[in-house]
C-alpha positions, 0 to 999 in steps of 0.5 A: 240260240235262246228258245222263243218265247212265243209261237204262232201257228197259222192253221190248224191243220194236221201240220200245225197241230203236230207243230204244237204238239211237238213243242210241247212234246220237246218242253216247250214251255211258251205260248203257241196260238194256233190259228185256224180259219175253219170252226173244227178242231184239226181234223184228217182231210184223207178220209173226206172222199173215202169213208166220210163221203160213203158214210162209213165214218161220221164226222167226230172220227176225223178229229185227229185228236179228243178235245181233251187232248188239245185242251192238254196242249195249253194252246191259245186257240183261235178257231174260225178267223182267218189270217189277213197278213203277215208283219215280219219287221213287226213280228204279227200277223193280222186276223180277219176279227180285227186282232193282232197277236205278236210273235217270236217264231212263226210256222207257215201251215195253212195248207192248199185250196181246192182249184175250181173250174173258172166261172163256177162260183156261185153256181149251185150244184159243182162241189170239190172236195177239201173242207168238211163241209164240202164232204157233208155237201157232197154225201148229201146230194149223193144219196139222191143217185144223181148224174154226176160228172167228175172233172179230173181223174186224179187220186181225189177224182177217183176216189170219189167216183168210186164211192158214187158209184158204191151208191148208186150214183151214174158218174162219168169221169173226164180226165185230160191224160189219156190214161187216168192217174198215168201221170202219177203211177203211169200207163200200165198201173192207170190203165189198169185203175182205168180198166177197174172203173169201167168194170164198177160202170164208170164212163171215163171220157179220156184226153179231153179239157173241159171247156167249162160248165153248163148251167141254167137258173143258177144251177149246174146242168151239165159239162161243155167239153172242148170238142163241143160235146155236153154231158149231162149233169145233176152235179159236178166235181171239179178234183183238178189239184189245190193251190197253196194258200199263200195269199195271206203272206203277199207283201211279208217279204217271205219267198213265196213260189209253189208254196212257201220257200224254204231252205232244207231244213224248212226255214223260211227267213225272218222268223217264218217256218212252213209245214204241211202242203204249203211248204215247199224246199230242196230235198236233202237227197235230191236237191229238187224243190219238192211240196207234197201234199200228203197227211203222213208227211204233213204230220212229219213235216210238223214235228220236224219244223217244231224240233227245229225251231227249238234248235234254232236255224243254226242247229236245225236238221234238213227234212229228208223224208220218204213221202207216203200216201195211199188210196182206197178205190173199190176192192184196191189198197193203193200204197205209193212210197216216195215220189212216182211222177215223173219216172223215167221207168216203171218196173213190176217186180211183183205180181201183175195188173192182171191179178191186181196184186203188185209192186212196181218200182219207179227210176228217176235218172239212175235211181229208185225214187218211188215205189207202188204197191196195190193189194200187197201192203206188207210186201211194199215195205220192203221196198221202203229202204230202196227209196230211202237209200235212193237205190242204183236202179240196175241192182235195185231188186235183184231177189225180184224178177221183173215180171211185166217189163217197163213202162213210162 
């Protein structure tokens, strides 16, 4: 298959940048427009409840890359417009300043929208948090120490909470699970980040919905819980999971589903591949249908699609990572390898929750599918290849004894 001559990229995210910087990495030599609804060069989105909202970071750290080093890209880059639609049968997608730029080949990286709690739009005083400018808001009504209310107790959620609370802030963190981050690292590891925000003094209301948001003038003032009870508020973080932004896409004839729907080796039909957050396909090993919305495996996922694209749906490789995400909460350096929701098994095989030092292995059927470090970073890449290999469980750390059983 001959090389396309023209690529479009739609969004300028760490997945596209990474598609555009892989092509010309392999020598691609063609046209590649990256199109980005944001104003911003590509920038990290991690660091946005971490050390940009504490103001350890200012906002020229997040550029992934010095504009120097894009401009060396040779890119046709159109930033601050948005994708309307996608013409697959005509190859072109129409932009939101009334162009239309054609293509060969397209790439899917528009990445996830932050979900907000109905009927809060419009109403000043509830943030979430995944643009700049949402972290820029959000640092600056923190600095008045308010009475914030986190709705969701997720890695996001969480994070934040932490650092309001390093600033003096009075935060209370509404979780609908029994046990915040259970779902994701479960009971004994969410019971014990649970136990670690009490001691920082956040109030956690566990296994309750939020009914919605209390506001009066046009402005928050606190939160309705399904049991009837209000908790007072000057401000409101809704950290409730992202959807996939994929309304541009509606009547493209792409299959879109959780995500863009691709097969293994991130090819979509029709010209169209997807990377990043959006992209959702059937893992090699597993043949689950699997979206990750992780940076480490946005920027994997780019270079993948990118080196594929040039090989052509013929010769393209599936995509089989290990996904890779961390989080900083107060004094833990929480490290996940592989996938962990949705274990059958959680098994400590290094240190305790006691000590806040561990490793804790997660089985799938018969099988190591994830794996958790806090505060042993070193040690927890060991187990890496165990997930990799997707490791029989029974013989999956022999040298290591279990030290704190199993939980679910």
């Amino acid at each position: 298959m001959n090389a396309p001559a023209r690529v479009v990229v739609v969004g300028a995210s760490a997945a596209g940048l990474s598609v555009a910087e892989g092509l010309r990495r392999e020598g691609f030599t063609g046209r590649v427009t990256l199109i980005g609804e944001e104003e911003h060069l590509p920038y990290d989105r991690p660091p946005l409840s971490k050390q940009l909202l504490s103001g350890h970071w200012d906002a020229g750290r997040l550029l992934l890359r010095a504009p120097e080093a894009v401009e060396a890209l040779g890119l046709d880059l159109r930033l601050g417009v948005r994708t309307m639609a996608l013409d697959t049968r005509n190859r072109e997608v129409a932009l939101s300043d009334g162009t239309r730029v054609g293509y060969d080949t397209l790439v899917a990286a528009t990445g996830v929208a932050a979900r907000r709690l109905p009927g809060t739009e419009g109403v000043a005083g509830v943030h979430v948090l995944r643009t700049l400018e949402d972290a820029l808001a959000f640092r600056e009504v923190l600095r008045a120490k308010p009475r914030l209310v986190v709705v969701g107790s997720e890695f996001v959620g969480a994070e934040a909470a932490a650092v309001a609370r390093e600033l003096g802030a009075e935060v209370t963190m509404v979780s609908n699970a029994a046990v915040p981050l259970a779902d994701t690292l479960g009971h004994r590891l969410g019971t014990m980040l649970g136990r670690v925000h009490r001691e920082h003094g956040v109030r956690i209301e566990p296994g309750v919905l939020v009914e919605g948001v209390v506001s009066g003038g046009g402005r928050a003032s606190g939160v309705r819980l399904a049991d009837g009870r209000v908790l007072d508020a000057d401000a409101v973080l809704v950290g409730i999971g992202a959807r996939p932004n994929t309304a541009w896409l509606a009547g493209s004839g792409v299959p879109v589903g959780n995500g863009v729907e691709c097969d293994q080796t991130l090819y979509a039909g029709s010209g169209v591949w997807a990377a990043g957050d959006i992209a959702c396909w059937p893992h090699p090993r597993t043949g689950r249908p699997t979206r990750v919305e992780h940076r480490t495996n946005a920027a994997e996922q780019g270079l993948a699609v990118a080196r594929n694209i040039l090989a052509g749906p013929e010769a393209a490789r599936p995509f089989a990572p290990v996904p890779y995400v961390w989080s900083d909460q107060y004094d833990l350096k929480i490290q996940i390898h592989g996938t962990t929701r949705g274990a059958d098994e959680v098994r400590i095989v290094e240190g305790s929750p006691a000590d806040r030092r561990l490793i804790a292995l997660y089985r799938k059927d018969a099988q190591v599918c994830g794996v958790v470090g806090v505060n042993l970073p070193r040690a927890v890449r060991a187990y890496r290849t165990l997930v990799a290999e997707a490791a029989d469980w029974p013989g999956s750390a022999p040298a290591a004894a279990p030290t704190g059983g199993s939980t679910s």
